[in-house]
N, C-alpha and C positions, 0 to 999 in steps of 0.2 A: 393483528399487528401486521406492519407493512416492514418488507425489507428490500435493503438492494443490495448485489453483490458487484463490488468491482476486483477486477484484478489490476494490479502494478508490477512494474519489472523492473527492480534497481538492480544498477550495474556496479559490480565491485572498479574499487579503483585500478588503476592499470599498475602501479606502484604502490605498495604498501597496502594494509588492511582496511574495509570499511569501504560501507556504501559509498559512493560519488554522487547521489544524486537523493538523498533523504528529502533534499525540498519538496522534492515532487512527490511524495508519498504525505508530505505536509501537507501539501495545497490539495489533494484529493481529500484530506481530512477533515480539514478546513471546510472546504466547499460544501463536504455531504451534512457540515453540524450547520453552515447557514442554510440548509433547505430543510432543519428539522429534523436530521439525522445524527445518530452517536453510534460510537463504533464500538459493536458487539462484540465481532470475533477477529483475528487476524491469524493466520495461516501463511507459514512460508515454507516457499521447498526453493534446493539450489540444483542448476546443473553447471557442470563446467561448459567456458565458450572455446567453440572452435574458430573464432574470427583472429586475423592477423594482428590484431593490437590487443589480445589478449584480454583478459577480465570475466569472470563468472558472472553469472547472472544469477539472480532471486527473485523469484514470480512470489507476490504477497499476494495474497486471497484477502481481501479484506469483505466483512458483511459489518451493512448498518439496522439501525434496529430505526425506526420513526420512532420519535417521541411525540408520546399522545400529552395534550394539554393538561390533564390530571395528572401528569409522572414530572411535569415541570417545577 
């Protein structure tokens, strides 16, 4: 079996709860299942940001698995 692991970093909102940026955790999704990829594992950790406009951060670990033509 083939894997690939990407990491992603969605940014908490500066106001209120919840990622600001889930599209982008989409289109990485997205993009790994049109190359024949489905997503295995997802892994997320937070740390708080020290940057002036404020907002946490969460690094997702995501792994895909290939999908082999007989699992189709």
């Amino acid at each position: 079996m083939k894997y690939v692991v990407l990491q992603v970093t969605l940014k908490e909102k500066f106001i209120g709860t919840g990622s600001g940026n889930l599209t982008e955790l989409e289109n990485v999704i997205n993009n790994q299942a049109a190359k024949g990829y489905r997503l295995h594992t997802i892994t997320t950790a937070s740390a708080a940001s020290r940057g002036m406009l404020g907002g946490d951060r969460i690094q997702a670990t995501l792994v895909f698995e290939k999908i082999e033509k007989w699992q189709i």
